[in-house]
Structures are given as C-alpha cells and as structure tokens.
Steps between C-alpha positions, in 0.01 A plus 500: 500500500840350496355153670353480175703287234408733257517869631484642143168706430516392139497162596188527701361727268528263198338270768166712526483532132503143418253434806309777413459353100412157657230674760318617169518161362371315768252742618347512171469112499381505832192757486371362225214352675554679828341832641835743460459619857492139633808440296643804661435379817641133455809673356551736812463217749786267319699860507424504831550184627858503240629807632436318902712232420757674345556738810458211712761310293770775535420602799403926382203516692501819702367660778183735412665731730825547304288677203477831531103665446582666221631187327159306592316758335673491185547102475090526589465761227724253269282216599181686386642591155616130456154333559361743276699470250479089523084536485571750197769245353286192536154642373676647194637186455196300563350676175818578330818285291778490763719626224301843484472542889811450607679753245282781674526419818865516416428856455527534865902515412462817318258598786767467800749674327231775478406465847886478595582799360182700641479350810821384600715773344653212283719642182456308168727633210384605158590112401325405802187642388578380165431125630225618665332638194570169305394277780154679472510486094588104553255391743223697280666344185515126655120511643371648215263309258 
C-alpha cells in the first residue's frame, strides 16, 4: 500500500464513512420511484464498471492464478454477504428515513467486533467493548422515533 499517497488506514477509513453517509443519501433519493433491486443492480454495475477502471488505471489487475482457492472462496463468500446486505440496505431504505436505516445498519460495527473476536480470535479490551456497547445504544437512540 505504500504506492498509495495516503497509506494511513484512518485516512481511508474516514474515506468509507463519509462515502458510506453519502451512499444513504443518494440511494434514498434515487429509489424513490425505482424497484430497490433494480436500484441494486444499477448501483453494482457503476461499482463494477468503477472498480475496472481503477485497476486498469493503476495497473493492479492480477492474474486469477496468483489467488490462492482458499482466498476465492472467502472473497466469493464476502461477495455474497455484500449483495445481501445492499438488497437488505436498499429495501429498508426504500420504505424507511435514511436517517433511521443507516444508524442500524451501522450496527454491523458492533457486529464485526463480535464476529472478530469469535471468529477471528480478535481481543477487544473492557473499553473496547465499552464502545461497542454505546455504538449499539447510539444507533438504537439515533433511529429511534
């Protein structure tokens, strides 16, 4: 990552927050007369066609052969749990206020911490889980009506 200009997680992770906020703003707009699947679909194929020209640009494409099977599995598994999670994310936000989705789908924070420390063997600390717990009191607190 170092042929980045910015190699700093934080930086890219501030990134995916603000894009993230803006992807439940304009996705609310958008299915507003649109079937949310369809809008899923539109929304995968600009991903799609996004995340082309970026590897194109910068030259990262790689050879299918240099992944390992075990790595396709899990980035097939990934892709699974992302597309349902976008057709779960855009119905509830065809029927819902963007400002009551979004909090709980930030739950999914608390969630991979969870998951982390089950799964992964991951160790939070006692303030760790502290920010967990109030992350889940928030985002029930913010969508809340």
């Amino acid at each position: 990552m170092g042929a980045f200009p910015f190699a700093s997680w934080q930086i890219w992770a501030v990134g995916a927050a603000v894009f993230a906020a803006l992807t439940a703003i304009f996705a609310k707009v958008g299915v507003e007369n649109v079937n949310s699947d369809f809008a899923t679909f539109v929304r995968t194929i600009v991903i799609l066609v996004s995340l082309a020209f970026i590897l194109l640009a910068t030259g990262q494409f790689q050879s299918p052969g240099s992944v390992s099977a075990r790595s396709y599995v899990f980035l097939v598994l990934s892709g699974l749990a992302t597309g349902a999670s976008w057709v779960c994310y855009f119905r509830a936000l065809k029927i819902g206020q963007a400002a009551q989705v979004a909090p709980i789908d930030k739950l999914s924070v608390a969630l991979v911490a969870l998951f982390g420390a089950v799964f992964l063997g991951e160790s939070l600390t006692l303030p760790n889980w502290l920010g967990v717990a109030l992350i889940v009191v928030g985002a029930i607190l913010v969508a809340y009506r």
